[in-house]
N, C-alpha and C positions, 0 to 999 in steps of 0.2 A: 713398636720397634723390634723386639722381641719375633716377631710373625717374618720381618722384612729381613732381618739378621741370618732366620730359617732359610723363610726361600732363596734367597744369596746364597747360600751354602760358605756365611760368616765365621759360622760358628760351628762344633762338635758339644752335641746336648749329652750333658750328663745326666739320667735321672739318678738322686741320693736317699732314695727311699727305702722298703724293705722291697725283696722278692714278689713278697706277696701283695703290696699295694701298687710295685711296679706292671704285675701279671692282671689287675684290676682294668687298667688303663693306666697308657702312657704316648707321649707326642713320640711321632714316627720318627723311626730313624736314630734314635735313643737309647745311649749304652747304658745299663743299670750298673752303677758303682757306688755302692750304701755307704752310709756319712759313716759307720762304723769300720769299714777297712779302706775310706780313703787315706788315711795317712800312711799304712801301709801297700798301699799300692801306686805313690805318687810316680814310681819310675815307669808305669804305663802312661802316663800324660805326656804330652809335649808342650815344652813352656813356649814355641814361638806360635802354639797355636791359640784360638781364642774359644770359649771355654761358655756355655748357658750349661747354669746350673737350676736344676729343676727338684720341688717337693709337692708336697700337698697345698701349704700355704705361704712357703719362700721362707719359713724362719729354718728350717733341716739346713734347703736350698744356702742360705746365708753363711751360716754357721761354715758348711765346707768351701764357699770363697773365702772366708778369713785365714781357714785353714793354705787353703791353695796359693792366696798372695803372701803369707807367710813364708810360703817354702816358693817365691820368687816367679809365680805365677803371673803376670801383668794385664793378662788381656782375659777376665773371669767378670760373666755379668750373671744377675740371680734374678730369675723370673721370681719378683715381689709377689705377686699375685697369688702364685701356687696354681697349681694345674688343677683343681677344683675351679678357679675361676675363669681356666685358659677357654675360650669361645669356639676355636676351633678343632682341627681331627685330633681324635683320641683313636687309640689302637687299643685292643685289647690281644691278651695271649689266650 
């Protein structure tokens, strides 16, 4: 769902990790916004848009949809999996 969501261009991928595990590999096209300064940076988001959040094993990933629908976010899904287990292209920097 996740993969189908991408190619639609559903969604705006957030990756929540650090710099350095972002710079490791991460799915294309993928803004890096670490779980530590999303709360401070909610006013770069847009709440009408719809929101994959991305970590290593979806529990980082999780943590900042609680975060996000908290502060009136409504359309945020959390690749469970973590991108360790994503099957598809990975980018590196």
């Amino acid at each position: 769902t996740a993969k189908e969501m991408i190619d639609n261009d559903e969604v705006v991928i957030i990756d929540v990790r650090t710099q350095e595990e972002y710079d490791e590999g991460h799915l294309p096209n993928s803004t890096l916004l670490p779980l530590d300064e999303i709360e401070d940076r909610l006013s770069e988001l847009d709440k009408d848009k719809a929101y994959l959040l991305v970590c290593n094993s979806g529990n980082k990933s999780g943590q900042a949809g609680e975060i996000l629908g908290e502060n009136g976010f409504e359309k945020v899904y959390n690749l469970e999996t973590g991108i360790k287990k994503w099957p598809y292209e990975i980018e590196e920097n």
